[in-house]
C-alpha positions in Angstrom: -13.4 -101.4 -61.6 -11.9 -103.8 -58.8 -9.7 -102.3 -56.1 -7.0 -104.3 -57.8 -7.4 -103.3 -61.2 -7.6 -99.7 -59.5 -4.4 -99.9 -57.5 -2.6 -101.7 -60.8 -3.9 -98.3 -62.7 -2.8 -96.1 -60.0 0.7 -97.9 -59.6 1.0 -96.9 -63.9 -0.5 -93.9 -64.1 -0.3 -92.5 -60.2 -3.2 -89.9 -60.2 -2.6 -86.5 -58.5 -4.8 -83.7 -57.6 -6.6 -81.3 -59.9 -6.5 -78.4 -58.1 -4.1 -75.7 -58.8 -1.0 -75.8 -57.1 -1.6 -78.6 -54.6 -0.1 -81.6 -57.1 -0.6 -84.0 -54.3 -0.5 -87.5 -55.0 -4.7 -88.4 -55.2 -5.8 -90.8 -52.2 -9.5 -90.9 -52.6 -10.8 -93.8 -55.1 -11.5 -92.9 -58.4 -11.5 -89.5 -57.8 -9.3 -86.3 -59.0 -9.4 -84.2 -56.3 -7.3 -85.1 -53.3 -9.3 -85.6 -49.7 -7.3 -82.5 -47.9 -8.5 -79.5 -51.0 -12.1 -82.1 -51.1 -12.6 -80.8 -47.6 -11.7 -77.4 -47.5 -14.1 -76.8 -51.4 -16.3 -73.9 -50.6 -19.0 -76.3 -49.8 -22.4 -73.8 -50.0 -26.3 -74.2 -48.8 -28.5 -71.9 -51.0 -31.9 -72.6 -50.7 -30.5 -76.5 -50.9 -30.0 -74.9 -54.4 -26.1 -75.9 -55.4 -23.3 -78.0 -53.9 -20.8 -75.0 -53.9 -20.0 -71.5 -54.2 -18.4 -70.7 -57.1 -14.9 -69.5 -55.8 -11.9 -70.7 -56.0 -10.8 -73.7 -56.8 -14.4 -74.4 -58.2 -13.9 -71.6 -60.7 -10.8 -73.2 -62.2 -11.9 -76.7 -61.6 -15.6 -75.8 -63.2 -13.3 -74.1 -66.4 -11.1 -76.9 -67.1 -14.3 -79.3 -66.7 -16.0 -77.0 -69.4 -13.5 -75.4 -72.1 -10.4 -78.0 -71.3 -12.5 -81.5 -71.7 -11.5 -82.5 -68.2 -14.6 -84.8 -67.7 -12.6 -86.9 -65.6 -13.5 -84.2 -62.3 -17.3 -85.5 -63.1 -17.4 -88.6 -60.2 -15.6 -85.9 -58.2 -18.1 -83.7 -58.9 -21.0 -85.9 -58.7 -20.0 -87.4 -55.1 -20.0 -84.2 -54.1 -23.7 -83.2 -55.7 -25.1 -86.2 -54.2 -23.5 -85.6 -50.5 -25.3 -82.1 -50.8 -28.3 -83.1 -52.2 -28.7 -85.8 -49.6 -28.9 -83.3 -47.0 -32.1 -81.8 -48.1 -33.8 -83.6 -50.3 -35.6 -86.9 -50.9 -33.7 -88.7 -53.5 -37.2 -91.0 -53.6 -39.4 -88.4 -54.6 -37.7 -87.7 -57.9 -38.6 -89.7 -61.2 -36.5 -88.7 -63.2 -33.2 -87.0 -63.7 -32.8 -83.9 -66.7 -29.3 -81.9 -67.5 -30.0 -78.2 -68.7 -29.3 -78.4 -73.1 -26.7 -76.9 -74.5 -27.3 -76.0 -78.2 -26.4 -78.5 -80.9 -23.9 -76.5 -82.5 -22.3 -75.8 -79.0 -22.3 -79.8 -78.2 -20.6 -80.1 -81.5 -18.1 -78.0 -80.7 -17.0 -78.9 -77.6 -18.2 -82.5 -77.8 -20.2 -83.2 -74.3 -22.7 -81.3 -72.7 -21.1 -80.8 -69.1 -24.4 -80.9 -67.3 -25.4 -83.8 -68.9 -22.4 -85.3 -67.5 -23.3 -84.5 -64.3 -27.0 -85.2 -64.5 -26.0 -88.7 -65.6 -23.8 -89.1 -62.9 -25.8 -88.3 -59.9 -29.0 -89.9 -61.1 -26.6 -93.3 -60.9 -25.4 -91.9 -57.6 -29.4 -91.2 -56.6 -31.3 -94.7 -58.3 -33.2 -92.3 -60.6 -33.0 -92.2 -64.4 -31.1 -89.6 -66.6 -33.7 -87.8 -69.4 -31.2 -86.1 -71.8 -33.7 -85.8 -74.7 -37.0 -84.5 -73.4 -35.4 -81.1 -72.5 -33.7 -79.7 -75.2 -32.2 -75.9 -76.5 -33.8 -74.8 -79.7 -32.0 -71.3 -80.1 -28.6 -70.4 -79.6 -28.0 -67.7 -76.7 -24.2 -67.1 -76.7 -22.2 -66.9 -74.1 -23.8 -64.8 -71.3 -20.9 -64.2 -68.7 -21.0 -60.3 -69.2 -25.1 -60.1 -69.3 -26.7 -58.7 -66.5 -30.3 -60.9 -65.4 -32.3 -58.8 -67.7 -30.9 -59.3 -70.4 -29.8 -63.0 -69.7 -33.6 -63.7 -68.8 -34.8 -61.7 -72.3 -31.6 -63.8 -74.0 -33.2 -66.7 -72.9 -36.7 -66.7 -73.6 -38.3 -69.4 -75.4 -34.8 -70.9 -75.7 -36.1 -74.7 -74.1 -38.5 -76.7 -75.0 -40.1 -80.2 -74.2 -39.2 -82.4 -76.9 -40.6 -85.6 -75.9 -43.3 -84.1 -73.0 -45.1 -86.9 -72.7 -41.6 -88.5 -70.4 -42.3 -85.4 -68.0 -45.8 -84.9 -68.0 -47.0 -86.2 -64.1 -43.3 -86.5 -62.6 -41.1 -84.8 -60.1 -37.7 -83.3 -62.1 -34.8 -82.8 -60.9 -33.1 -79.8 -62.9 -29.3 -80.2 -63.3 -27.2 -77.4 -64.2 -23.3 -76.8 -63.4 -23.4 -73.7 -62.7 -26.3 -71.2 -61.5 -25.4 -67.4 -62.1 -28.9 -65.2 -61.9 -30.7 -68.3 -62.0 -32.3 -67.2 -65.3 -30.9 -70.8 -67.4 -32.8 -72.7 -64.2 -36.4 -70.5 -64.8 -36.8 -70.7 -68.4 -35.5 -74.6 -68.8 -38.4 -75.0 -65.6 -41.0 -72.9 -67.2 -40.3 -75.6 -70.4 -40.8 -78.4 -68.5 -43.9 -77.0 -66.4 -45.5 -76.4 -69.3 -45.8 -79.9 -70.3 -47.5 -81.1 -67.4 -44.8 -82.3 -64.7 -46.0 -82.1 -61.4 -42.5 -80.7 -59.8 -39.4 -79.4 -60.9 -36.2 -79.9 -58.3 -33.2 -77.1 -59.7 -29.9 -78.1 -58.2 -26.3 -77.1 -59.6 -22.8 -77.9 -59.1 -21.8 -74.0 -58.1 -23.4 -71.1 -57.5 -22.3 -67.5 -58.3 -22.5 -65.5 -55.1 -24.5 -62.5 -56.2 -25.2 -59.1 -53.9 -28.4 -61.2 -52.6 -26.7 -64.0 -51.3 -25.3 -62.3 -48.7 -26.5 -63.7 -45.4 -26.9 -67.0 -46.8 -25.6 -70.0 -45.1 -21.7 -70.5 -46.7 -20.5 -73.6 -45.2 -17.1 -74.8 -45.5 -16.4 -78.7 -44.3 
């Protein structure tokens, strides 16, 4: 959209922040989140792993996104995935772009597939292509909040697989997921797309979970 067209829209329907409690009118383009709460996120470096940690506001933000359809936080979020991912990785060395499946009845339900959004959006962001149909979720897990690794990793077994592996066989992946709890999600949908022949498999998420281990690890607030 031209910066016209985007001040006309903003002049209508003035934009202001999604974060809870701040309300602030919204004075970075196209975005949702206003630039004073954008720089104080809880920007996090794990294992050049995920963009944030999952605390607050990223735990409301990440729910609304999710549960509340508020897909309009994905450039937001995206900017932000890129600026991280930037940092640490070679956007040149990855062929191709894959969001982590959601269940067909689950992306019936809700409608999108959040990490698909995402995936989408930072492989524009990177010059890479977005794959959202070689990967896909052949079982339905549940909702895993309450499960401890073990069981999310047994939960999860056999739960991916390569539908079209012949788009992945040879290439460098880059694994999108919003958010990365044990890590379990990440493993299996990798040990799906491993097993059809790609070379490499990047895993990168929106928000982490800080877990007992973490501690120690770089948390980086900008």
């Amino acid at each position: 959209m031209s910066a016209w067209l985007e001040r006309i829209k903003d002049a209508l329907w003035p934009r202001t922040c999604a974060v809870h409690d701040c309300r602030r009118p919204v004075d970075r383009p196209e975005g949702y989140i206003c630039s004073r709460c954008y720089a104080t996120l809880p920007w996090y470096d794990e294992f050049a792993k995920s963009t944030f940690a999952y605390l607050s506001p990223i735990v409301e933000l990440v729910n609304i996104y999710k549960f509340s359809g508020a897909t309009y936080l994905t450039e937001d979020f995206a900017a932000a995935m890129e600026r991280s991912f930037r940092r640490k990785h070679d956007a040149a060395s990855v062929d191709v772009v894959v969001p982590v499946p959601i269940h067909k009845s689950r992306l019936e339900e809700r409608g999108y597939n959040q990490s698909g959004l995402l995936a989408d959006a930072l492989a524009k962001r990177l010059g890479r292509v977005c794959d959202d149909r070689s990967l896909v979720k052949v079982r339905d897990t549940g909702h895993q909040s309450r499960s401890t690794g073990d069981e999310r990793r047994k939960n999860l077994a056999a739960a991916f697989r390569a539908a079209r592996p012949e788009r992945l066989r040879g290439r460098t992946v880059l694994l999108v997921d919003d958010v990365m709890t044990t890590g379990a999600t990440l493993e299996e949908c990798t040990r799906a797309i491993l097993a059809c022949g790609a070379h490499r498999v990047v895993q990168f998420a929106l928000a982490k979970a800080l877990m007992d281990e973490d501690v120690g690890e770089d948390y980086v607030k900008t």
